[in-house]
N, C-alpha and C positions, 0 to 999 in steps of 0.2 A: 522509347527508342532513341532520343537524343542524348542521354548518360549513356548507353550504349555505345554510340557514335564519336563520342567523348573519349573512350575507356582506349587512348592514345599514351606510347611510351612518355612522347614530348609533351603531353598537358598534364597525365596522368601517373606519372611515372609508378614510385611505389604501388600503388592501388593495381593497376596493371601488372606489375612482374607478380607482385598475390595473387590474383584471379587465374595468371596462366602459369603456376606454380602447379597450384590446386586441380587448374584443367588437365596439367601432365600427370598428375599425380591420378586422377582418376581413367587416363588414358591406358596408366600401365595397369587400373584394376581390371579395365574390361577386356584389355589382351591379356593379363593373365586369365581372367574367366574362360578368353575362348581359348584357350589352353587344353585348359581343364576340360571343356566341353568336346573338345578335337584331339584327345590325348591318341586315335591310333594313328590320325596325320602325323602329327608331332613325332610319336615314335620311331615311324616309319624315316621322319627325314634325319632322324638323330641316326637310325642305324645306317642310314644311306651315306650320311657324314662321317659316321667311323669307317666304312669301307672305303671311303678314296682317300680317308685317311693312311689307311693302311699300305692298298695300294700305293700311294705315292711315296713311303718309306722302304718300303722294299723292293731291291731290287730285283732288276730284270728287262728285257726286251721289251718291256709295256711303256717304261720310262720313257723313251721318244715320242712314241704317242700322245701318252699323260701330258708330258710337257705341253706339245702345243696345242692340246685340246684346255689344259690351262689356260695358256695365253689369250688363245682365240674366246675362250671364257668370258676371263677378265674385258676384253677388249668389248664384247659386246654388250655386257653390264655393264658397262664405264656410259657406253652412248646411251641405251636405254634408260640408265641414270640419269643423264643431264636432260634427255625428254621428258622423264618425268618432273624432274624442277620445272620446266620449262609450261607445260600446261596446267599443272596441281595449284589450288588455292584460289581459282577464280578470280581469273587475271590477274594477280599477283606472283604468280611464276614468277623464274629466273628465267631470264630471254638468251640462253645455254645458244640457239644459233646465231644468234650476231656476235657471243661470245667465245662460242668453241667451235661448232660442226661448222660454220662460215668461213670463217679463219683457215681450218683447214682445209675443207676444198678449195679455197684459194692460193693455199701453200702447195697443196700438189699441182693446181693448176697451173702455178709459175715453174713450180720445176721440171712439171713435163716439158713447157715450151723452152726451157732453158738446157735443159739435160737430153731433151732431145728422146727422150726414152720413158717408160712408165717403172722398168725392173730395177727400182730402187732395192741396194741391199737389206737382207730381213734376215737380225735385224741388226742396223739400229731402226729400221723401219717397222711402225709406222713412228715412235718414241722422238723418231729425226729424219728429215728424209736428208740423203745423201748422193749426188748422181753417182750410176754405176760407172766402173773403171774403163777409162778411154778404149778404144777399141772394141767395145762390146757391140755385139750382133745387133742392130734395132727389127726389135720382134715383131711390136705391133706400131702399127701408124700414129702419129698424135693428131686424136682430132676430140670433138665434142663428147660422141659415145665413148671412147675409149677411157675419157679420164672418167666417167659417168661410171663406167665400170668399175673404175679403180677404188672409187671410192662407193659404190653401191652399198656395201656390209653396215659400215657404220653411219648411211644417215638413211637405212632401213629401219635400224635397231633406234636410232631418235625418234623417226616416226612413230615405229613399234610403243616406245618408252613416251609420246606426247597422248595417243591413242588411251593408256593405260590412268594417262594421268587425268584422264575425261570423265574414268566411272566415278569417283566419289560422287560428285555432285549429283547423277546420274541415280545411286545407290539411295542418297538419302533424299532426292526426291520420291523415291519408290517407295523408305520407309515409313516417311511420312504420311503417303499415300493410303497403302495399305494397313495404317495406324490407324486411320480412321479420321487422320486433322485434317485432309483437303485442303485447302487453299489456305484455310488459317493460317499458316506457319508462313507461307510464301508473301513476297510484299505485296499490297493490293494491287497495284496498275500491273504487273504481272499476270495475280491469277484473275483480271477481269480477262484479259486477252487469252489465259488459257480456256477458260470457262465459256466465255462467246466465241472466241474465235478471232476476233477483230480486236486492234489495235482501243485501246481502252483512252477515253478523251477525258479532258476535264470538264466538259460539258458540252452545249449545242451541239455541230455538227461532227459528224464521226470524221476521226483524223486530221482535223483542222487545225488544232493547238498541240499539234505535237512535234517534236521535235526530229534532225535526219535519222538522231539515235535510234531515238521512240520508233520513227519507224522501221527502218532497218530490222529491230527487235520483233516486232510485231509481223513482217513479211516472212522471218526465218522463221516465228514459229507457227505462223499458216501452212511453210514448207514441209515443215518437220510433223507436221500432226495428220496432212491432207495428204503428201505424198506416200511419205513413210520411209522404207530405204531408202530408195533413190533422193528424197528429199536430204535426208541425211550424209547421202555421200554426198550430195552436191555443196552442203555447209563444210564439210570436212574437205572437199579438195583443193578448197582455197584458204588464202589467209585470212582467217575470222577472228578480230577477238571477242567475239559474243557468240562463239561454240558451247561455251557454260550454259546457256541458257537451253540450248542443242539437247544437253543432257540433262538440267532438270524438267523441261517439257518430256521428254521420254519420258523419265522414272516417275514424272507427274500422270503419265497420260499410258503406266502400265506396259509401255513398249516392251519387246522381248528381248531379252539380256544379247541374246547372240545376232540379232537384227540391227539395235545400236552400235554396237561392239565391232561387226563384222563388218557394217560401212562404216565406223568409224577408220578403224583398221585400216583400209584398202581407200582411203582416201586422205588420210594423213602420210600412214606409212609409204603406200605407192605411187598415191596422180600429185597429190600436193608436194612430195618429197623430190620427184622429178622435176618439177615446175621450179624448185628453187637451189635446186643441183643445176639444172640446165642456166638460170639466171644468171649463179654466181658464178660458174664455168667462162661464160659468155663475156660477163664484166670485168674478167680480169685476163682476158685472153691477155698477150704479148702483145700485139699491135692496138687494140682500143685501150691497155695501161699506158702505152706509151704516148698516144694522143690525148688521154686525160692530163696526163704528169706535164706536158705540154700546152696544155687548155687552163692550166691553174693561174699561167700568168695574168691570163685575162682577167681574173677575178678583180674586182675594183679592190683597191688601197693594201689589201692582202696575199693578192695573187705573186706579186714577185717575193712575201717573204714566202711564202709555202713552196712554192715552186724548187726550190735550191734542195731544201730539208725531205722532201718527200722523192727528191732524184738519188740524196743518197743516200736514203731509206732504199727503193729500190735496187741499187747497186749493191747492196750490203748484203741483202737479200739473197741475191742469185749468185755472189760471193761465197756465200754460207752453204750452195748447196754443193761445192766441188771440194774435196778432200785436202783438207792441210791447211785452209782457211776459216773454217767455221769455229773452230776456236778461238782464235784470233776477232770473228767479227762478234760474237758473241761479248767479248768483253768491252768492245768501244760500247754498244748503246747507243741509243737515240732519245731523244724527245717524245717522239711520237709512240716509242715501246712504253714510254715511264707513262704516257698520257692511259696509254689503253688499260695499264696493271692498272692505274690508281680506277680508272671508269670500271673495270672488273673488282677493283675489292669495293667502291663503292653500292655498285648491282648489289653484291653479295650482302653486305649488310645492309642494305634498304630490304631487303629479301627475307633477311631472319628478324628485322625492325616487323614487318608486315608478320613474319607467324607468330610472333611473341603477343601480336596486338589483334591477330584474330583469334589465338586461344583465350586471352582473356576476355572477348566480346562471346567468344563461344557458352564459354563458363557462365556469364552472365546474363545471357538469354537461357539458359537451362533452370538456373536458380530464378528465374521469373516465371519461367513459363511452370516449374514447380509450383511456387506460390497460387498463380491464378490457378493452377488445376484443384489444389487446397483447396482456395476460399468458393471453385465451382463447388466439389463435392461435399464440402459444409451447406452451403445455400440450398443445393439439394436435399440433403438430408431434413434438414429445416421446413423447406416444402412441402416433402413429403409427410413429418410428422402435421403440419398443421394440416395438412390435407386430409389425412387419417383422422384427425380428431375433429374435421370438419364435416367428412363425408358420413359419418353416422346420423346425423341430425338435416341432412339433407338430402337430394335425389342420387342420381348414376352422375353426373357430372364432376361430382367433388371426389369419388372412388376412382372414374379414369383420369383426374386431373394427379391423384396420388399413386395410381399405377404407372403413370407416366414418368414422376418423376424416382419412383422406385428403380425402374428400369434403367434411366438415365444414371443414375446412381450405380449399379450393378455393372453398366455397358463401360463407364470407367474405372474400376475397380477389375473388372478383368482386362481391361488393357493395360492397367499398370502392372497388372500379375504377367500377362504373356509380353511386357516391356523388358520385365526384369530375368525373366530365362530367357531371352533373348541374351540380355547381357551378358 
């Protein structure tokens, strides 16, 4: 386990980009398999593909429609995209809402209180927002709900998209599961606490050497196994990052696909997603920005240079959302924009640094855990023949000690057979 642990771009470099070379490479053999094996799904979505093919080449009165059923398409595979970076990889996500869905509920947020109005032009909206032309009717009020509304669509569709990104772990705790490995596969202090129940100690008293983590771990999955849904929407309505754990306890403990799934669902996408729609609505209202952007001088030694840079950051801002200036403020720039791209392309490659260095860690627990099933089913076999040639010359004990291992031998041997149609 510690060469595993090891198997990093920055200590390991070459030997790594091999291993997860190799893991892609066997990734695209098992998705072509299930191809192969789902050819009238596949079919089905290929002719479904040449029909709106078509449709959208020919014309006609559907064109208007197609159009912004496209749009609104795209727009919501865009968010449920960045949710799935955002939960996928077992903590290692791309953290998509401090980098995109946050940003922009806060860019509407300013421009409603600035603009005075929600009915941004669409489009360039949502691509830009822009205040609509002076004199326009204000429709609806600005208050909390309303911008809550405005932006409901896309930080559903992230919830939707972090929701989704919960089942792997979920899935391949189940496989394992019902593989026949049990807890083998999982790390010890884990499946003691999935197995007992309780928080797994490194000795004497129960819970006393362990850490806030340790416990934390240990309470959510007493949650998750004793409650059941509820227990699981209660992990999912708030900010957790040891909801992984959420979901291989499930697929460890058999849960049912639509019972995970469906609290997941509805506590991500719905009570957790309002919780932080309402937060950042809140925090960037107009008047608590303006007594922050004022409170910065306070800061000791820092506070008056921040203070200057972050006022016409803000001015630039609410500059940019009235017509005939946004070009113009677009090309000055700030500091603070160049600081956020470079902390965004940073994320970004710490992100695909972390998948390159989990396919190779993947590749290399399969190539081990290969091996040890080998040298099991040798030792087996081995058993069993000295046992056969043992048991002739002695009682019942040395026939069921080699029927024993007979069976053992046989019980892996069809699960590498029903491993491999699976593949």
């Amino acid at each position: 386990m510690q060469d595993i642990s090891t198997l990093v771009l920055w200590r390991r470099p070459f030997v790594t980009l091999y291993y997860a070379s190799h893991e892609l490479s066997h990734q695209i053999v098992n998705l072509t398999k299930w191809v192969l094996c789902h050819t009238l799904t596949c079919l089905a979505s290929v002719l479904l593909l040449i029909g709106y093919l078509c449709a959208y080449h020919l014309d006609g009165p559907h064109q208007l429609w197609l159009t912004q059923f496209q749009k609104q398409l795209i727009w919501c595979l865009y968010w449920c995209g960045l949710g799935i970076l955002s939960s996928v990889g077992l903590g290692t996500g791309l953290h998509t809402f401090l980098l995109y869905l946050g940003p922009h509920i806060a860019s509407v947020t300013l421009a409603a209180y600035e603009c005075e109005s929600l009915d941004f032009p669409s489009p360039p909206y949502p691509d830009e927002i822009i205040c609509p032309a002076s004199g326009s009717v204000l429709s609806t009020p600005i208050n909390v709900w309303t911008i809550m509304s405005k932006v409901r669509l896309e930080a559903f569709m992230w919830g939707a998209g972090t929701a989704l990104g919960e089942l792997p772990p979920y899935f391949v705790a189940r496989a394992h599961r019902l593989a026949g490995e049990d807890e083998d596969e999982l790390e010890p202090e884990l499946a003691q606490q999935l197995v007992d129940g309780h928080p797994a100690t490194g000795g004497g008293g129960r819970g006393l050497q362990l850490s806030f983590a340790q416990r934390m771990r240990g309470n959510m999955i007493r949650l998750v196994t004793k409650v059941g849904f509820f227990g699981i929407l209660a992990c999912a309505s708030i900010p957790n990052p040891l909801f992984d754990l959420a979901g291989i306890t499930c697929g460890y403990s058999l849960v049912p696909f639509w019972t995970f799934f469906g609290a997941t669902l509805i506590g991500k996408a719905v009570i957790k997603m309002h919780i932080q729609k309402l937060f950042v609505i809140v925090a960037f209202n107009e008047n608590y920005l303006e007594l922050l952007v004022e409170k910065c001088r306070n800061i000791p030694y820092v506070g008056q240079l921040l203070h200057q840079p972050l006022r016409e950051f803000l001015v630039k801002q609410k500059a940019s959302l009235h017509r005939g200036s946004a070009k113009q403020t677009a090309k000055d720039g700030s500091w603070l924009s160049m600081i956020f791209e470079w902390v965004v392309i940073t994320m970004i490659l710490y992100f695909l640094v972390s998948i390159v260095n989990s396919m190779a860690q993947n590749y290399q627990k399969r190539v081990l855990k290969d091996r040890q099933s080998d040298k099991s089913a040798a030792r087996a076999v081995r058993e069993a023949i000295v046992n056969n040639s043992t048991g002739r010359h002695s009682t019942g004990n040395g026939t069921t000690t080699s029927t024993t291992a007979r069976a053992r031998y046989s019980k892996r041997l069809q699960e590498k057979r029903q491993h491999l149609k699976a593949m």
